[in-house]
C-alpha positions in Angstrom: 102.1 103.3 137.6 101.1 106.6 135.9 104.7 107.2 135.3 105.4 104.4 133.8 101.6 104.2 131.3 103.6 107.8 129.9 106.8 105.9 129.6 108.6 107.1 126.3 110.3 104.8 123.9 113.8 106.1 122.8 114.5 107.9 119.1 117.7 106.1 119.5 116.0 102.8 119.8 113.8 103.4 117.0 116.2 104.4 115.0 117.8 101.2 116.0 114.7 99.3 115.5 114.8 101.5 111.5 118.2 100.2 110.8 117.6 96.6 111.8 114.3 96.9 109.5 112.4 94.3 111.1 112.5 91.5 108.6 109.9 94.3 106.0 111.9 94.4 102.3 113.1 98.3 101.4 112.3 98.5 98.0 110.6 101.7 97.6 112.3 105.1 96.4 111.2 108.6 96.4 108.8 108.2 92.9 107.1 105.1 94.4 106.3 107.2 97.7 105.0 110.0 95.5 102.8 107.5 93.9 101.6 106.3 96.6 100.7 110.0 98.4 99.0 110.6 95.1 96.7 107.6 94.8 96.0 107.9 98.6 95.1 111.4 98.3 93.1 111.5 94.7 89.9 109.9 95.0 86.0 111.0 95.9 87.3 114.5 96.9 88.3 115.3 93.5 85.4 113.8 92.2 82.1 114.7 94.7 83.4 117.1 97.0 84.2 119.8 94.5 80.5 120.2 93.3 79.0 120.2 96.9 81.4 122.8 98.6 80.9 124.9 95.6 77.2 124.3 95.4 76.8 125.2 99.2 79.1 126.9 100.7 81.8 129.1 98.7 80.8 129.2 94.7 83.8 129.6 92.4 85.7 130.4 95.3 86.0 126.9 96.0 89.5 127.1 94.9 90.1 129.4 97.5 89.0 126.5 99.9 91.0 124.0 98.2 93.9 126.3 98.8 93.3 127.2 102.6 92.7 123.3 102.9 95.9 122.8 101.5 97.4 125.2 103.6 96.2 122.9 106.8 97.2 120.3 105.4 101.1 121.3 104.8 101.2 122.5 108.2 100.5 118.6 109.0 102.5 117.1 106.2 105.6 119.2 107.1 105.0 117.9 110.7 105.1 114.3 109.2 108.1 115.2 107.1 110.5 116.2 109.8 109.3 112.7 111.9 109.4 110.8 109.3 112.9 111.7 108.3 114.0 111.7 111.8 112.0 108.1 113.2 112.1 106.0 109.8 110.0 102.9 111.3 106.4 101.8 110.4 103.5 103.1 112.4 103.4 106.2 111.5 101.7 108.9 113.9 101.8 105.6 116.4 105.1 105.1 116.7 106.1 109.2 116.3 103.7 109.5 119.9 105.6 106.7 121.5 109.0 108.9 121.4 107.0 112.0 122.7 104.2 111.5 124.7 104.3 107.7 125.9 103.1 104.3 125.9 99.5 104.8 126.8 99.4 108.1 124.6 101.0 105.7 121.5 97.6 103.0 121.9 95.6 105.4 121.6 96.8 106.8 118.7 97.6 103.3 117.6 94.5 102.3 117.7 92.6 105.5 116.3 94.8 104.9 113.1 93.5 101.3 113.3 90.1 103.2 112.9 90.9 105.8 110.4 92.5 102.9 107.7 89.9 100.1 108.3 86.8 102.2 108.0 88.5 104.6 105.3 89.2 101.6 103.5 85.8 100.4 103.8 84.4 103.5 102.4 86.1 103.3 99.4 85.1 100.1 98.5 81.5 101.2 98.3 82.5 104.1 96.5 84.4 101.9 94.1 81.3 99.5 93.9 79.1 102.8 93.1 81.2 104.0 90.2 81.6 100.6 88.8 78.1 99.7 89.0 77.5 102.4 87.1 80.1 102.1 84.8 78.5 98.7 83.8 75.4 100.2 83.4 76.4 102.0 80.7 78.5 98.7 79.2 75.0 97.8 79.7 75.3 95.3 82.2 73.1 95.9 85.1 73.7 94.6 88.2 70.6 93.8 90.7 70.6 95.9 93.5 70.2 93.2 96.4 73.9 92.8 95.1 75.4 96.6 95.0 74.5 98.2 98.1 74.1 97.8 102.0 71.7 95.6 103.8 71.6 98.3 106.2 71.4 102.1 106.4 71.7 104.8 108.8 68.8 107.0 110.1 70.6 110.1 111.3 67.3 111.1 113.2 66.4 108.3 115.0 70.1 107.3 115.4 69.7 103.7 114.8 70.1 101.0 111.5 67.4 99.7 109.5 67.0 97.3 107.0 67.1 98.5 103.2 64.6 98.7 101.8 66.0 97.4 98.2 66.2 94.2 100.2 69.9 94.1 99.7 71.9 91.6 100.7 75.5 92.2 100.5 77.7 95.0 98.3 79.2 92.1 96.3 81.4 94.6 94.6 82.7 96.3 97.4 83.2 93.0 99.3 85.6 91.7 95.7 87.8 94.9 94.9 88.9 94.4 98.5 89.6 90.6 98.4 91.7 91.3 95.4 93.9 94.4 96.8 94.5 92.2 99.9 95.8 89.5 97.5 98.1 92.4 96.0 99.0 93.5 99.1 100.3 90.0 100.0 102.3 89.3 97.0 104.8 92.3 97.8 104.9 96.2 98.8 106.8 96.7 95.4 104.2 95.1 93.8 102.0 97.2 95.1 103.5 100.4 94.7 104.1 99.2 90.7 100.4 99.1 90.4 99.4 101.7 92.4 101.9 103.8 90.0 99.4 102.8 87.4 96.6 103.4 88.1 97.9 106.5 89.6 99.0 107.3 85.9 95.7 106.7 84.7 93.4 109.2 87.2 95.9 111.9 86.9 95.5 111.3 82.7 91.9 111.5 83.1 91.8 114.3 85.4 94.1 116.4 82.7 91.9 115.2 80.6 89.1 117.2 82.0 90.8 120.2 82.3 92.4 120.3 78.9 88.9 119.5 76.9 86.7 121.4 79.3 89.1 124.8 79.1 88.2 126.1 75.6 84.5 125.5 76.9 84.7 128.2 80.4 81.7 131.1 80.2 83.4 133.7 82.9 80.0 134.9 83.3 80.2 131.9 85.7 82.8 133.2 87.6 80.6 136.6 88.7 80.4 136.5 91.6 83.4 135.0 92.6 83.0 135.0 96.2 78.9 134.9 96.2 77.3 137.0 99.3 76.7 135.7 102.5 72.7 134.9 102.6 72.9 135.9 106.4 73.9 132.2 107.8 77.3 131.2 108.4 78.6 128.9 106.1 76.3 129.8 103.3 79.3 131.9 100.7 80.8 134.3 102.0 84.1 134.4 103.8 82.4 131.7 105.9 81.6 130.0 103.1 85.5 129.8 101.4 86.4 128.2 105.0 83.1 126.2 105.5 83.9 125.0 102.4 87.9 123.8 103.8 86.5 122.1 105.8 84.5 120.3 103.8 87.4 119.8 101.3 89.9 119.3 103.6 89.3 115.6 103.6 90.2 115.4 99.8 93.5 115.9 101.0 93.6 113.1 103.7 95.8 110.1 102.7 99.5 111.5 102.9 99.9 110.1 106.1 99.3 106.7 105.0 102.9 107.2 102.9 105.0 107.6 106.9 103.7 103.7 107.5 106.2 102.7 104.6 109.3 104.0 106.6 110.8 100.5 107.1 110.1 100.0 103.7 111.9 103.3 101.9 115.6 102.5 100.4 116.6 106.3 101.9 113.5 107.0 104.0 115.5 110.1 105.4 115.6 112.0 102.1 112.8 110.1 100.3 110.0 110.1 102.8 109.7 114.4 102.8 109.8 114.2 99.1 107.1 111.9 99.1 104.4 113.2 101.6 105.3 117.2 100.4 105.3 116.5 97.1 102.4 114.6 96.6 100.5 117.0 98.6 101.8 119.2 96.1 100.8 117.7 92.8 97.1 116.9 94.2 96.5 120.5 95.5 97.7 122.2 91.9 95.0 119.5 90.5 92.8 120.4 93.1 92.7 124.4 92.2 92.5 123.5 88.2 89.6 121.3 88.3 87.3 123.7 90.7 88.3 126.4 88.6 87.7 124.8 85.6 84.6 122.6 86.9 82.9 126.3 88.2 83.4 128.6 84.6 82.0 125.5 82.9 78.8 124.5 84.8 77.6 127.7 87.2 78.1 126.6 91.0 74.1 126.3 91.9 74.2 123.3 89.4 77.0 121.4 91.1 75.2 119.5 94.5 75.2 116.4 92.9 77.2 113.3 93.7 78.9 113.5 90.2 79.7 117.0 88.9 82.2 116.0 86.9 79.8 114.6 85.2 77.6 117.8 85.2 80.6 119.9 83.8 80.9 116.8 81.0 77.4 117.3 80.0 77.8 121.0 79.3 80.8 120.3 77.0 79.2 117.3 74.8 82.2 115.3 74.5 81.0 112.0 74.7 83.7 109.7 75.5 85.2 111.9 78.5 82.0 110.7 80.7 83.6 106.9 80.2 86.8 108.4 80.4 86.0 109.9 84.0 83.8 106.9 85.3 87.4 105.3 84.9 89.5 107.7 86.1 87.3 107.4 89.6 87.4 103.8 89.6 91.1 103.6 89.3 91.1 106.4 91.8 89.4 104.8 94.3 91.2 101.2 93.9 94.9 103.4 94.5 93.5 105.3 97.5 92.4 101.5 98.5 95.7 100.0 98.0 98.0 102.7 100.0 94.7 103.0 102.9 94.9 98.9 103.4 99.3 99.0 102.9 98.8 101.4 106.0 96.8 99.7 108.7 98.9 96.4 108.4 101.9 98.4 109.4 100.6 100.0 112.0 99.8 96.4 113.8 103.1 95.4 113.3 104.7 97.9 114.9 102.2 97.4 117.8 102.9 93.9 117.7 106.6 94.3 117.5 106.4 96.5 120.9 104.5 94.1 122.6 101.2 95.5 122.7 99.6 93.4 120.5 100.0 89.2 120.0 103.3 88.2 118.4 101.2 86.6 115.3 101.0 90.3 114.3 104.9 91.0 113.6 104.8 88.1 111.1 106.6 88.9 107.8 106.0 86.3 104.8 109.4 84.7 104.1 108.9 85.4 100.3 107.1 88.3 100.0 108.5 90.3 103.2 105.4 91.8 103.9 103.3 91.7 107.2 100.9 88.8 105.6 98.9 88.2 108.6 97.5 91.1 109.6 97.0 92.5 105.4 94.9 89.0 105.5 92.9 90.0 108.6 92.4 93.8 107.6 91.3 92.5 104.1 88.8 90.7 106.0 87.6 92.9 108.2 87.6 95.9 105.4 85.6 93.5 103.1 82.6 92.7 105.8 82.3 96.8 106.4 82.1 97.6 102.9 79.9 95.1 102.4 77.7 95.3 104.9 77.8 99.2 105.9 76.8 102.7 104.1 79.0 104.8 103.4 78.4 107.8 105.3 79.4 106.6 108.9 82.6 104.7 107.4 83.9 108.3 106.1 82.8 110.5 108.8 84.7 107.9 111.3 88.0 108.3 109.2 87.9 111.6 109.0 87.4 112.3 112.5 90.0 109.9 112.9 92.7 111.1 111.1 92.4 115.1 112.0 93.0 113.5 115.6 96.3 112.1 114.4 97.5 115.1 112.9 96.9 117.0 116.2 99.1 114.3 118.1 101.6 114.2 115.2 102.1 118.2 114.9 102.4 118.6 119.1 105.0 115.6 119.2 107.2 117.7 116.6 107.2 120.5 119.2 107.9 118.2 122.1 110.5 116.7 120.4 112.3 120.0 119.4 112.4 121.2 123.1 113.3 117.5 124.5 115.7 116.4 122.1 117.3 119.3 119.7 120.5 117.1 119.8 118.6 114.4 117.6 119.7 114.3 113.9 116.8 115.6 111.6 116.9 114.9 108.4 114.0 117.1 107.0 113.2 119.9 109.5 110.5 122.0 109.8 110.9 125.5 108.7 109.8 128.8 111.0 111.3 127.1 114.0 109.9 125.5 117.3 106.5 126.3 117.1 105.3 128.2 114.7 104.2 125.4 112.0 103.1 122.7 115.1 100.8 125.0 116.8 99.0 125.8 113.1 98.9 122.7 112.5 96.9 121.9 115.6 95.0 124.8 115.8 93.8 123.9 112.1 93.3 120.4 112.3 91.6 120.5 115.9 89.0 123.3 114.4 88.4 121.1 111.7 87.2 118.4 114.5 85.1 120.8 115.8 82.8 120.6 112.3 82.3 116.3 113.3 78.7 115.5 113.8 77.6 114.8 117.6 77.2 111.0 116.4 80.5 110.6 115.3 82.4 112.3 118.5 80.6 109.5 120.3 81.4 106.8 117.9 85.1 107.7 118.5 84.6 107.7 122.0 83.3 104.1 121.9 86.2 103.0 119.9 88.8 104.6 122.0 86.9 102.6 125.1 86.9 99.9 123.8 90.6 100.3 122.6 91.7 101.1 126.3 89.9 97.9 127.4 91.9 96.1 125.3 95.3 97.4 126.3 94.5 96.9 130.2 93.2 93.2 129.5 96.8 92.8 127.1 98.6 95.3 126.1 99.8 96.6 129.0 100.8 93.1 130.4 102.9 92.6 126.8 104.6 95.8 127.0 108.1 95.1 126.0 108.9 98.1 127.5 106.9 97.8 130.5 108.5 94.6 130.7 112.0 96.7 131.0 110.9 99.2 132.7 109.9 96.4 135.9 113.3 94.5 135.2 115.0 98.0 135.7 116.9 97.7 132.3 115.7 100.9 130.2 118.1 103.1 129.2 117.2 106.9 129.0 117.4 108.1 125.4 120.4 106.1 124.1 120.1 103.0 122.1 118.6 99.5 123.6 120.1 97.2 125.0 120.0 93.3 123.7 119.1 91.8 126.8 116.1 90.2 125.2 113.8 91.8 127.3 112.9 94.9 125.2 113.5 98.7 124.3 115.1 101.6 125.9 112.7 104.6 127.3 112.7 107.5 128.8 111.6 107.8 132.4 
C-alpha cells in the first residue's frame, strides 16, 4: 500500500493531459503572465512592510533585504520556471510533486496550496477594505465601524478569539470586493488578465510616482548609518538585521507562483511561462530597491513603524495629491493581487478533481466562459466569509507559512526530476546544474519557515490533518491512478493509455 500512496504520475501523461488542455481556453501570452506575476506580487509588501523592516530590523539597508529576499526568491522562481516549461498543466506546485514525489506527497501539497490561496486571498480583502475605508474617509464618507472590520480578533497571549469590541458585525467591504472578483473570475481568464493588466498599470504609475516626486526631496544625512549597529540582540540592525529584515520582506515577493496555475491556460506556456514568473519577479524587485531607498533618504528609518509609511515619506514632501494618489495605488494593488490569488486556487481543484482526488463537480469548465466556474464560485464564497469574518493577522501568517512549504517541495522535485528523468524535454532549465539552485532554494525557503510563530506551525498541522482525513475518507478511493494502478494498466513513464480508467505512473 505504501508503494502505491508514493505512486508517481507520468511527465509524459501530463504532458498529454497539457496538450489535450482539459476543456480551460488558452488565451494568455507572455505580457498577460507578466501582468499577472506583477499584480500578484505588488501589494501590502510594497506598501507596510518597507517601513517596518526598516524601522526594526535593518534601517536604510532595507534594500539590502529586499535584494537578499529577492535572491530567495529567484532560487524558487527559476525552480518554477524549468517545471513550468517542462509540465504545462494547472496545479502548479500540486501537480509538479505528483511527477516527483507521489500521490500522497501531491495532496498534501494540493491541499496546502488550497491554504495558502484561500486565506491569502482573504487577507487581502481586509487589507483592501482598510485602504478603502480610509480612502472614503478622506472623500469624506465615513463608514461605521460595526461595518469595516472583524467580529472577532485574535489574542496572541491567551491563544483564543474574542469578540470586538467595536461591536462589529461583518467587514462589509472585504466581504463585496471579493463577490465582485469572483464575478470577474467567472466571466473569463482573459477577462481577467485584461483587468488585472490595469490595474497593474495603475499601481506601478503610482509607485513611479513616488519615486519620481519624492527624489528631489532625499536628505543623505538619512542614509548615515547605512547599515545601523547591532544594539546586542539578533535581529535588531546589524548583519542580523539586513537578513531579519528578508525575512520579513520576503513575503512581498510571494505571488509568482500563482502565475504556474495558468499553464493550461498559456498560448506557448513552454516559452511564455519562464518569461512570466522571472520577469515579473524582476520588475517588482527593481521597484522594490527604489522605493526603500527612496522611502529611507526621505523620512529617517526610526519614523517608519507604521502601517502606512508611504504615507509618512508623503508627509515629508508636502505634495498633497500623491497621498490620494497612493491610497489608490494600494487599493488597485490589492484588488490585482486578489484577482491572480483567487485565479489560482480554482485551478488547483481542478486539477485535483481531474485526477480523481476530489468530486468530479470540481473539473467543471463553463461552456461559455471556459473557466473552472464551480469551484471560482465556491472559493469566492469561502474567501468572502474569512475576510469578513476574520483579522488579518492569522490569514497572512497562514499563507505565508503555506507558500515557503511549496517552494521547498517545488525546488526538491526539480532535483528529483533531473536525476530520474534527464531524458525529459525542458523547455526553460535551470542554470548551475543539478543541484546547485534546488538546494538554495530549499535551504532559503525552509529557514525562512523557521521565523513562523509556534501558533501558526500548529495551525498548519491542523490543516494538513484534516487534509489527510479527507483523502483516506475520498481521495484515495477516487484515485484515477490508484484505480489503474489496482486494474494493472499503468504505464511506467510513457504516455497513458485511453482505457478510460485513468493515467500512467511510475511504480
Amino acid at each position: 500500500m505504501g508503494n502505491k500512496l508514493f505512486a508517481i504520475k507520468s511527465v509524459d501523461s501530463l504532458q498529454a493531459d497539457a496538450h489535450h488542455g482539459g476543456g480551460l481556453k488558452r488565451a494568455l501570452g507572455a505580457f498577460d503572465l507578466v501582468m499577472l506575476g506583477i499584480g500578484a506580487i505588488i501589494g501590502t509588501g510594497i506598501f507596510v512592510l518597507t517601513g517596518q523592516a526598516a524601522a526594526a530590523n535593518a534601517g536604510p539597508a532595507v534594500c539590502l533585504s529586499f535584494i537578499a529576499a529577492g535572491i530567495a526568491s529567484a532560487f524558487a522562481g527559476l525552480c518554477y520556471s524549468e517545471m513550468a516549461s517542462m509540465i504545462p498543466v494547472a496545479g502548479s506546485a500540486y501537480t509538479y510533486a505528483y511527477a516527483t514525489m507521489g500521490e500522497l506527497v501531491a495532496w498534501i501539497i494540493g491541499w496546502d496550496l488550497i491554504l495558502e490561496y484561500l486565506v491569502g486571498a482573504s487577507a487581502v480583502s481586509v487589507g483592501w477594505s482598510g485602504y478603502t475605508t480610509e480612502f472614503l474617509k478622506h472623500m469624506g464618507y465615513e463608514l461605521p465601524k460595526t461595518l469595516t472590520s472583524a467580529p472577532y480578533l485574535w489574542d496572541e497571549a491567551a491563544q483564543h478569539f474574542y469578540r470586538s469590541p467595536d461591536l462589529a458585525i461583518i467587514n462589509l467591504p472585504a466581504v463585496l470586493i471579493t463577490l465582485f472578483v469572483t464575478a470577474i473570475l467567472v466571466v473569463g481568464v482573459k477577462e481577467s488578465a485584461r483587468f488585472n493588466a490595469i490595474i497593474v498599470v495603475v499601481k506601478v504609475v503610482v509607485v513611479l510616482a513616488f519615486i519620481v516626486c519624492a527624489y528631489p526631496f532625499i536628505n543623505p544625512e538619512n542614509w548615515h548609518p547605512f547599515i545601523p549597529p547591532n544594539t546586542g540582540t539578533f535581529g535588531q540592525f546589524g548583519i542580523s538585521g539586513i537578513f531579519r529584515g528578508a525575512a520579513t520582506v520576503f513575503f512581498a515577493y510571494i505571488g509568482f507562483d500563482a502565475v504556474s496555475t495558468a499553464a493550461q491556460e498559456t498560448k506557448n506556456p513552454q516559452r511564455d511561462l519562464p518569461i512570466g514568473i522571472l520577469g515579473s519577479l524582476s520588475v517588482c524587485t527593481m521597484l522594490y530597491i527604489a522605493v526603500s531607498l527612496i522611502l529611507t533618504g526621505v523620512v529617517h528609518y526610526s519614523q517608519l513603524g507604521v502601517p502606512h509609511p508611504i504615507a509618512i515619506g508623503i508627509e515629508a514632501t508636502h505634495i498633497g495629491w500623491l497621498t490620494t494618489a497612493v491610497e489608490i495605488g494600494a487599493i488597485a494593488g490589492l484588488s490585482s493581487v486578489m484577482v491572480v490569488m483567487m485565479m489560482g486556487q480554482p485551478r488547483v481543484f481542478f486539477s485535483m478533481a481531474q485526477d480523481g482526488l476530489f468530486p468530479q463537480f470540481a473539473a467543471k469548465v463553463h461552456p461559455k466562459f471556459g473557466t473552472p466556474w464551480v469551484t471560482t464560485i465556491i472559493t469566492g464564497c469561502i474567501c468572502a466569509v474569512a475576510g469578513g469574518l476574520l483579522p488579518i493577522g492569522i490569514l497572512a501568517e497562514l499563507c505565508s507559512i503555506g507558500t515557503l512549504f511549496a517552494f521547498v517541495l517545488v525546488c526538491l522535485g526539480v532535483m528529483i526530476l533531473r536525476i530520474k528523468r534527464p531524458d525529459i524535454q525542458r523547455g526553460f532549465r535551470v542554470p548551475g546544474g543539478t543541484y546547485l539552485v534546488p538546494i538554495l532554494g530549499v535551504v532559503f525557503s525552509g529557514g525562512l519557515m523557521g521565523f513562523a510563530t509556534i501558533a501558526s506551525l500548529w495551525r498548519l498541522f491542523l490543516w494538513m490533518v484534516l487534509g489527510l482525513a479527507l483523502y483516506w475518507a475520498y481521495g484515495a478511493k477516487h484515485s484515477k491512478l490508484q484505480a489503474q494502478i489496482r486494474a494493472g494498466h499503468y504505464n511506467p513513464n510513457g504516455p497513458v493509455e485511453d482505457d478510460g480508467v485513468g493515467v500512467g505512473t511510475e511504480p
